[in-house]
Backbone as XML, in Angstrom:
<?xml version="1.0"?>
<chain id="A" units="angstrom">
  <residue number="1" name="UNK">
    <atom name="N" x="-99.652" y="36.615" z="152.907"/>
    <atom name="CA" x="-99.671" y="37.082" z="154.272"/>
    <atom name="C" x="-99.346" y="38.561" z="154.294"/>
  </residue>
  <residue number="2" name="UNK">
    <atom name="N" x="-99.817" y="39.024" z="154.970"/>
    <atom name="CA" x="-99.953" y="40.771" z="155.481"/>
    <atom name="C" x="-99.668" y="40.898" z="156.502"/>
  </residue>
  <residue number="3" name="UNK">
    <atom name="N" x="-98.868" y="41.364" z="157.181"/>
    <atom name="CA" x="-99.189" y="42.155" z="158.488"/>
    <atom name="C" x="-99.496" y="43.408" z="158.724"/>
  </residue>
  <residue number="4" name="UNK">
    <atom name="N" x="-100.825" y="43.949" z="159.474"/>
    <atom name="CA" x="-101.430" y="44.650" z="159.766"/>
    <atom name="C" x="-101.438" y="44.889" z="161.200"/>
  </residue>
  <residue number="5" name="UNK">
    <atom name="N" x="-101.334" y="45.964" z="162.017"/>
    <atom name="CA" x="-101.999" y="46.338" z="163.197"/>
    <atom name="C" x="-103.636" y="45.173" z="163.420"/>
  </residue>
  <residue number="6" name="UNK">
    <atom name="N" x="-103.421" y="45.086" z="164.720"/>
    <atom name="CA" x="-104.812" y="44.358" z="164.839"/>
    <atom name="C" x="-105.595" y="45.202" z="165.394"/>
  </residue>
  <residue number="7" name="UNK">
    <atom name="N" x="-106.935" y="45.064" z="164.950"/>
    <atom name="CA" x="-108.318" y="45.604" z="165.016"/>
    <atom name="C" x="-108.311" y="45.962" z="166.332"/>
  </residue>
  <residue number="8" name="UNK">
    <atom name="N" x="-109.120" y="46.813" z="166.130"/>
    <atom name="CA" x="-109.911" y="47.501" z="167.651"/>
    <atom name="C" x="-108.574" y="47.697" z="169.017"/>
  </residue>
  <residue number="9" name="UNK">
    <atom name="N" x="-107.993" y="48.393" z="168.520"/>
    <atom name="CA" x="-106.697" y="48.725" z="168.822"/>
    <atom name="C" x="-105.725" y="47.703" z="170.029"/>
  </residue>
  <residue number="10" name="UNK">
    <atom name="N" x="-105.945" y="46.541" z="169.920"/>
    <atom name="CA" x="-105.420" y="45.384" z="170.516"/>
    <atom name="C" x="-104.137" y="45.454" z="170.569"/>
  </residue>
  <residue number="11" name="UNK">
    <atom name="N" x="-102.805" y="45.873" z="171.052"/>
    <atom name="CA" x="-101.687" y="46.164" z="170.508"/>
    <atom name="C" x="-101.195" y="44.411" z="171.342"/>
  </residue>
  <residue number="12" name="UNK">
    <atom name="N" x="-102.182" y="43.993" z="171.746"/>
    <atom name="CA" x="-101.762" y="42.372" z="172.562"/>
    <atom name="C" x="-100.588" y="42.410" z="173.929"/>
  </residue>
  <residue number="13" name="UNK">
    <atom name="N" x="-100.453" y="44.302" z="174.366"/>
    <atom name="CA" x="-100.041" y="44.696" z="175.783"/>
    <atom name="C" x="-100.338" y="43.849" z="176.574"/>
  </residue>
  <residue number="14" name="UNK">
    <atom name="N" x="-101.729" y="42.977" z="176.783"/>
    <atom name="CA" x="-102.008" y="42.443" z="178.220"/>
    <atom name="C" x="-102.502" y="41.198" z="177.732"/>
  </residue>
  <residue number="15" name="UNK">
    <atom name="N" x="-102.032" y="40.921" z="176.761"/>
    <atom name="CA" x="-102.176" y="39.404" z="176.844"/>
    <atom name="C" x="-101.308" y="38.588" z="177.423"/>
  </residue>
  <residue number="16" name="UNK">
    <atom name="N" x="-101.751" y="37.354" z="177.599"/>
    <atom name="CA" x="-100.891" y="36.309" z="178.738"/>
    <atom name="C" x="-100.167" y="35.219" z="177.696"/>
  </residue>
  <residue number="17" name="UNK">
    <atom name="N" x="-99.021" y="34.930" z="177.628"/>
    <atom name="CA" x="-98.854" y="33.519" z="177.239"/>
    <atom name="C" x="-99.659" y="32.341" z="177.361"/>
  </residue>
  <residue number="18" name="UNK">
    <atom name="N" x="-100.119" y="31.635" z="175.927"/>
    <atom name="CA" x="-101.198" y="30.454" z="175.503"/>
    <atom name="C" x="-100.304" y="29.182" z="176.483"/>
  </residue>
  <residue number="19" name="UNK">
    <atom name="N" x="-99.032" y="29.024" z="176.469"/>
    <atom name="CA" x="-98.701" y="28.168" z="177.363"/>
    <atom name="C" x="-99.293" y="27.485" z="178.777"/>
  </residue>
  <residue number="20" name="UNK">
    <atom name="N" x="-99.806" y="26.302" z="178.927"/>
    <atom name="CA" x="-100.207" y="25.586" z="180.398"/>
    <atom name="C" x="-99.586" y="26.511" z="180.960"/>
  </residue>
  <residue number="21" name="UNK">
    <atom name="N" x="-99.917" y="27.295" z="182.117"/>
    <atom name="CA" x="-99.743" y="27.442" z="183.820"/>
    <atom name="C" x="-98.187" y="28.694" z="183.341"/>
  </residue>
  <residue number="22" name="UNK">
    <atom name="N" x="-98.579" y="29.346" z="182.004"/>
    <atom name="CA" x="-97.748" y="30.479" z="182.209"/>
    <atom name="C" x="-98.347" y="31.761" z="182.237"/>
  </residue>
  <residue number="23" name="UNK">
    <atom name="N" x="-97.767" y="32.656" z="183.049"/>
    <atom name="CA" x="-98.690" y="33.704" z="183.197"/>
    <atom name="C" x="-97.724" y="35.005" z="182.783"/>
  </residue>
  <residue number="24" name="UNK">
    <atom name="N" x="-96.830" y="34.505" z="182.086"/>
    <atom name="CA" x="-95.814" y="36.253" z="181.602"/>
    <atom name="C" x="-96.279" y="36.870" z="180.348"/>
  </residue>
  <residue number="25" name="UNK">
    <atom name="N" x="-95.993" y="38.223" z="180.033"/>
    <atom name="CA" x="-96.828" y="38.930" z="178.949"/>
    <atom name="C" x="-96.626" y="37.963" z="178.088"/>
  </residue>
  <residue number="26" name="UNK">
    <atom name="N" x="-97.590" y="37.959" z="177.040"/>
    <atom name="CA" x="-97.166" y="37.410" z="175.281"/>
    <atom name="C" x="-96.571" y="38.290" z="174.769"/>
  </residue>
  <residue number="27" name="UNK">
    <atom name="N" x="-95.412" y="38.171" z="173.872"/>
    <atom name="CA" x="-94.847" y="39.596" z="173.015"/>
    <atom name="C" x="-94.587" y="38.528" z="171.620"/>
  </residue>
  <residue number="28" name="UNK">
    <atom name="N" x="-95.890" y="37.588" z="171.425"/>
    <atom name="CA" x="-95.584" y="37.187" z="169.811"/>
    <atom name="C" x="-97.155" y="36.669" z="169.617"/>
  </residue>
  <residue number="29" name="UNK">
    <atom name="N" x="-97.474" y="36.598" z="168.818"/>
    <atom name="CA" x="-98.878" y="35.902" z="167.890"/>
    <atom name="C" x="-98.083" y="35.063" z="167.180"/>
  </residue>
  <residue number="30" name="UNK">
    <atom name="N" x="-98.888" y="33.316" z="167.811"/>
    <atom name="CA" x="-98.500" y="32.188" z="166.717"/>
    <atom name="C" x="-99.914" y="31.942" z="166.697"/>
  </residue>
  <residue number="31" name="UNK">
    <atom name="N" x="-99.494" y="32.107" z="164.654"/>
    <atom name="CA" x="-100.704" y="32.846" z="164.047"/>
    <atom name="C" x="-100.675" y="30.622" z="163.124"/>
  </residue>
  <residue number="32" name="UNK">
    <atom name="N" x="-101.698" y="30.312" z="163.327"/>
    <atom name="CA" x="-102.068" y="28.768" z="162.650"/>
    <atom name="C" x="-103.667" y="28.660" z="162.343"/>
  </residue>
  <residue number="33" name="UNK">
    <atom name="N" x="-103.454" y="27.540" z="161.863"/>
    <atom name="CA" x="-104.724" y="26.721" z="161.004"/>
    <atom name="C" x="-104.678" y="25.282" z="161.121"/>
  </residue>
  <residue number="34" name="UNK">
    <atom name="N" x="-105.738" y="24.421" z="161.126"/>
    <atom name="CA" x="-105.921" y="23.572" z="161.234"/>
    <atom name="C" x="-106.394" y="23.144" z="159.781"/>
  </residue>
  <residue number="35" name="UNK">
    <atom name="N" x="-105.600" y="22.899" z="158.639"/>
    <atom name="CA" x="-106.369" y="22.361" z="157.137"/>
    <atom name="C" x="-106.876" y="21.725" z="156.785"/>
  </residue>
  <residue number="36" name="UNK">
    <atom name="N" x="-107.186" y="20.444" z="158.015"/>
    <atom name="CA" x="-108.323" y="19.538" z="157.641"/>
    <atom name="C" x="-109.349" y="19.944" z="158.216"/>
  </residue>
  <residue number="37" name="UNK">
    <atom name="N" x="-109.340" y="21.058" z="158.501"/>
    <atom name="CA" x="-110.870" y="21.572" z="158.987"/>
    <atom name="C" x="-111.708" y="23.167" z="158.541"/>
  </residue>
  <residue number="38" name="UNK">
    <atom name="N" x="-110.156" y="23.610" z="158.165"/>
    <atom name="CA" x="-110.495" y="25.316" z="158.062"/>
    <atom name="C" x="-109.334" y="25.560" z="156.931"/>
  </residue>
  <residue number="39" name="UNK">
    <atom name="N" x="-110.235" y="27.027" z="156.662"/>
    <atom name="CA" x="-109.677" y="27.062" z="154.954"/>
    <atom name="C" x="-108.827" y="28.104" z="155.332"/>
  </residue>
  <residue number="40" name="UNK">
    <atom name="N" x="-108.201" y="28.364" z="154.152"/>
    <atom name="CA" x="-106.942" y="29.096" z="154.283"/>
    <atom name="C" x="-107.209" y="30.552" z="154.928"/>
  </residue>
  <residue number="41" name="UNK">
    <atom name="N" x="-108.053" y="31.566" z="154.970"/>
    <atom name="CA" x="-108.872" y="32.398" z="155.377"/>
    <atom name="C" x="-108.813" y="31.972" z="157.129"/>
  </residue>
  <residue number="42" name="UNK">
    <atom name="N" x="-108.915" y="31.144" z="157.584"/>
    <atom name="CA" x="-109.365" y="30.847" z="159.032"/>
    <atom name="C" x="-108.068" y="31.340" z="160.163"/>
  </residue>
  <residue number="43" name="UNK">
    <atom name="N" x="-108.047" y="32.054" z="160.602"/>
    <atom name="CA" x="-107.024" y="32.124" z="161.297"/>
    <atom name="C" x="-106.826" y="31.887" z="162.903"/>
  </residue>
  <residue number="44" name="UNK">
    <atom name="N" x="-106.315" y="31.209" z="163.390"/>
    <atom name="CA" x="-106.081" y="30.953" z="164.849"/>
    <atom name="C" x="-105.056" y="31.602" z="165.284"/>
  </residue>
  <residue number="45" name="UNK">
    <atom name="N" x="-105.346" y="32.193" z="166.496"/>
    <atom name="CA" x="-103.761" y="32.932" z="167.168"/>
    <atom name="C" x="-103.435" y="32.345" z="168.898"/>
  </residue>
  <residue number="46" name="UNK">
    <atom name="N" x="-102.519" y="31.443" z="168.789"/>
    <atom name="CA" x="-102.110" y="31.552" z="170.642"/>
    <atom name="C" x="-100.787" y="32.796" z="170.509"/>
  </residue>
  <residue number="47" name="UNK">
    <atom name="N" x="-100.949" y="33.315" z="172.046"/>
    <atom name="CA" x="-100.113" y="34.449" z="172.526"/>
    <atom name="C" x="-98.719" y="33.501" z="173.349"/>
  </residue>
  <residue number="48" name="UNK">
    <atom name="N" x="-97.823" y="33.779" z="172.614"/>
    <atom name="CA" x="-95.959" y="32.969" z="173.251"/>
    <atom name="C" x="-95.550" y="34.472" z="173.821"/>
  </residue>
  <residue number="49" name="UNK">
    <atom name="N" x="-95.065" y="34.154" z="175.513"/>
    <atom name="CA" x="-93.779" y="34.898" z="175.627"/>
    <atom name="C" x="-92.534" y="34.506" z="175.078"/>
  </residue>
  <residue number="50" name="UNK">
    <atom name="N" x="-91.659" y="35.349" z="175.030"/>
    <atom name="CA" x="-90.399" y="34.859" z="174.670"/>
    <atom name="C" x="-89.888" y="33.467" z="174.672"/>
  </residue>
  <residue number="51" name="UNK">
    <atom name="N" x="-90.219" y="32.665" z="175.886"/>
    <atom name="CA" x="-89.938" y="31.480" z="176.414"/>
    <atom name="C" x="-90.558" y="30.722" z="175.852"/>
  </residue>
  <residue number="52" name="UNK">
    <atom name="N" x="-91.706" y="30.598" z="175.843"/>
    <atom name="CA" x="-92.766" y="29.322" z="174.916"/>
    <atom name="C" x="-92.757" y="29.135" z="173.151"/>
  </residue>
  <residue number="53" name="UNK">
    <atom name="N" x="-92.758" y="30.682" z="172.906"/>
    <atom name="CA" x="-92.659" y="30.991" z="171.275"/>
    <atom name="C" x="-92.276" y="30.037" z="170.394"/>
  </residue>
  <residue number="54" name="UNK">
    <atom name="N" x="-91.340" y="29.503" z="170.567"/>
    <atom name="CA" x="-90.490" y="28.317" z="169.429"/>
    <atom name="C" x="-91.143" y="27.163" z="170.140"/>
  </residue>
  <residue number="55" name="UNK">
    <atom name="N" x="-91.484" y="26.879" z="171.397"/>
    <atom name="CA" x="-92.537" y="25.538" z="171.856"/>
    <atom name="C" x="-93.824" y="25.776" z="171.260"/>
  </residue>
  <residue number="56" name="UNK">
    <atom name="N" x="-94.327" y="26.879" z="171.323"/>
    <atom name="CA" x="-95.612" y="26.528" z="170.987"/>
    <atom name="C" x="-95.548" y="26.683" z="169.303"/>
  </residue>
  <residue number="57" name="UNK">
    <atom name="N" x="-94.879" y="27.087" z="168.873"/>
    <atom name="CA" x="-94.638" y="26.671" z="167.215"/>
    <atom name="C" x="-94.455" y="25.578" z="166.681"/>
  </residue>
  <residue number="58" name="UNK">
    <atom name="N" x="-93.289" y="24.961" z="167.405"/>
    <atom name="CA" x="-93.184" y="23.787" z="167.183"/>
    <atom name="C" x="-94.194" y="22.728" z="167.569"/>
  </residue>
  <residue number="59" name="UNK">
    <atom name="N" x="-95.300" y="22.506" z="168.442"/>
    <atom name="CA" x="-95.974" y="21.576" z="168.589"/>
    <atom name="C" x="-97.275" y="22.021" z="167.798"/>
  </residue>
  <residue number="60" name="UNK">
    <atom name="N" x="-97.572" y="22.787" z="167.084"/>
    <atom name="CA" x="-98.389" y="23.420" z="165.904"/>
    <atom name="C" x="-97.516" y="22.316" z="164.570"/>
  </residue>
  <residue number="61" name="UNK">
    <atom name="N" x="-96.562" y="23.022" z="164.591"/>
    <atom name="CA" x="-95.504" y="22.255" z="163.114"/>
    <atom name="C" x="-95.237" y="20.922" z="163.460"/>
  </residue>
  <residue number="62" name="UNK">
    <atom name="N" x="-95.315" y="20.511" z="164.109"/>
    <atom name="CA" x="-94.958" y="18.572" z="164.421"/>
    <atom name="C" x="-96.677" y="17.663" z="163.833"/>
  </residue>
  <residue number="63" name="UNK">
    <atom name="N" x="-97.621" y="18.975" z="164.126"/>
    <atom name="CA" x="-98.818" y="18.028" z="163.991"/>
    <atom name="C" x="-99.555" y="18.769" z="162.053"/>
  </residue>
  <residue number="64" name="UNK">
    <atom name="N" x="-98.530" y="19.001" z="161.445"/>
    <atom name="CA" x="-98.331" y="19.814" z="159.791"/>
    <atom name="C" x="-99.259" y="20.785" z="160.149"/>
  </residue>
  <residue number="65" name="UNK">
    <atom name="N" x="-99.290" y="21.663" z="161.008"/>
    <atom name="CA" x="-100.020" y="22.679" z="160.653"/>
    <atom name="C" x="-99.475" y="23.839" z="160.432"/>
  </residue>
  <residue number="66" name="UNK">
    <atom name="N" x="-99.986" y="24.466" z="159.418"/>
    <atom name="CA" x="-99.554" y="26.188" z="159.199"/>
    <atom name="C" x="-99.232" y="26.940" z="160.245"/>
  </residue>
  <residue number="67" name="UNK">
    <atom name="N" x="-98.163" y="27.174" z="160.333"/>
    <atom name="CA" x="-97.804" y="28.520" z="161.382"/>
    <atom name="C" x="-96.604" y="29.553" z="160.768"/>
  </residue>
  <residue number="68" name="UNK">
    <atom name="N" x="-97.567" y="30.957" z="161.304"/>
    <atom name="CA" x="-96.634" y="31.846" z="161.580"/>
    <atom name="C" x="-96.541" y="32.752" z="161.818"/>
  </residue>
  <residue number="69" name="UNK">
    <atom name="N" x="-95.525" y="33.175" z="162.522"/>
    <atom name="CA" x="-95.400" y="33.756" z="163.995"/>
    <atom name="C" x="-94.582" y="35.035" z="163.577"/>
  </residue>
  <residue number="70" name="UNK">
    <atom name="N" x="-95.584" y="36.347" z="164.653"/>
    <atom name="CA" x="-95.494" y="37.451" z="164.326"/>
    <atom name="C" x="-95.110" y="38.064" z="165.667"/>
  </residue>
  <residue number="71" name="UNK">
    <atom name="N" x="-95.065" y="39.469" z="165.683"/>
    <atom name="CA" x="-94.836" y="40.091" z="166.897"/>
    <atom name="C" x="-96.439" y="40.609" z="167.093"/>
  </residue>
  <residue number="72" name="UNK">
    <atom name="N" x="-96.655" y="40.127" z="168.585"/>
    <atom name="CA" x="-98.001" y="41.059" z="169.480"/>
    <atom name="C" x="-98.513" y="42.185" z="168.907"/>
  </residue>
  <residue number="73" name="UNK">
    <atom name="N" x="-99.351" y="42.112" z="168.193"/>
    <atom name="CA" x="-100.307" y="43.447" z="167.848"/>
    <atom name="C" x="-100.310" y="43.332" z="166.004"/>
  </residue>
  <residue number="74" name="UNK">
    <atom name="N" x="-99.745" y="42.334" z="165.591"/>
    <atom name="CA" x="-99.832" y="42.383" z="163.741"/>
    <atom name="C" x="-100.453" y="40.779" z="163.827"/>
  </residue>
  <residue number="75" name="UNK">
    <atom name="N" x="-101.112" y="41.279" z="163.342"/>
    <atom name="CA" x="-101.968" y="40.148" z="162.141"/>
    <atom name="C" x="-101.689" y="40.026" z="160.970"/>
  </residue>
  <residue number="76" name="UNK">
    <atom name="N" x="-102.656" y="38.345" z="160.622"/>
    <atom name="CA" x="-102.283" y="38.440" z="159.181"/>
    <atom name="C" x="-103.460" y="37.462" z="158.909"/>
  </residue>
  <residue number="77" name="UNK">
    <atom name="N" x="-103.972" y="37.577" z="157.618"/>
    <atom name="CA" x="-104.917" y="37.643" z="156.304"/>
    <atom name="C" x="-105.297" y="35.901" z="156.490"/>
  </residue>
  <residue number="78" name="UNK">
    <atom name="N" x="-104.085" y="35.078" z="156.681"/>
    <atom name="CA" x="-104.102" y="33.645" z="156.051"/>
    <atom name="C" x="-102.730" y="33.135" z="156.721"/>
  </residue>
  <residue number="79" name="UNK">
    <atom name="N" x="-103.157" y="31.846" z="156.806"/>
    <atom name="CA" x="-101.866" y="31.110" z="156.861"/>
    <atom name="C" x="-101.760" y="29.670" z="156.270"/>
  </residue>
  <residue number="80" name="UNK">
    <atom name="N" x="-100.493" y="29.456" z="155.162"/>
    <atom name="CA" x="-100.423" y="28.176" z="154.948"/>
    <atom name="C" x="-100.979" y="28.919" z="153.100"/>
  </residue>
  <residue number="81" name="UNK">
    <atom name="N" x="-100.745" y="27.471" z="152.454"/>
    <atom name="CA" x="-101.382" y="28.050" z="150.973"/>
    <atom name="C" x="-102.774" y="27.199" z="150.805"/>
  </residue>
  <residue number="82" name="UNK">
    <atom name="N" x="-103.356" y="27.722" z="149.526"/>
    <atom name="CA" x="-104.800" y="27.160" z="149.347"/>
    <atom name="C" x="-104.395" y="25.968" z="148.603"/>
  </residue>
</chain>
C-alpha cells in the first residue's frame, strides 16, 4: 500500500459521507475490495465523516473484506494481499 495524493486534483473537499441519509463532509477514504470478485489491484473507496468512519469499516470487516482507511485526498495501489 502507498499513499498518494489522488488524481486529477480530488483533495475529496466536497465529498459527502457514503453513509444512508448522511450528508456531512467525508474527511476519510474507506479504501476496500471485494476478493471473491476483484483482484488485489481493484480498489473501492466509500467517503466516512468522522461519525460513520469506524461504521462503515466495520461493516466492510464483518463481511472479511479488505479495508483501509485513509485520510480524504490519499489513495492507495491495493488492498488486502494477493
Amino acid at each position: 500500500m502507498t499513499g498518494v495524493a489522488a488524481p486529477d486534483g480530488d483533495d475529496g473537499a466536497s465529498a459527502i459521507c457514503s453513509r444512508a441519509e448522511c450528508r456531512r463532509r467525508a474527511q476519510w477514504n474507506v479504501n476496500w475490495r471485494n476478493p471473491r470478485i476483484h483482484d488485489i489491484s481493484r480498489v473501492k473507496v466509500w467517503r466516512a465523516c468522522d461519525e460513520h468512519r469506524d461504521y462503515l469499516a466495520h461493516y466492510l470487516e464483518t463481511r472479511d473484506f479488505p479495508v483501509v482507511v485513509t485520510a480524504a485526498g490519499v489513495t492507495v495501489d491495493a488492498v488486502g494481499t494477493a
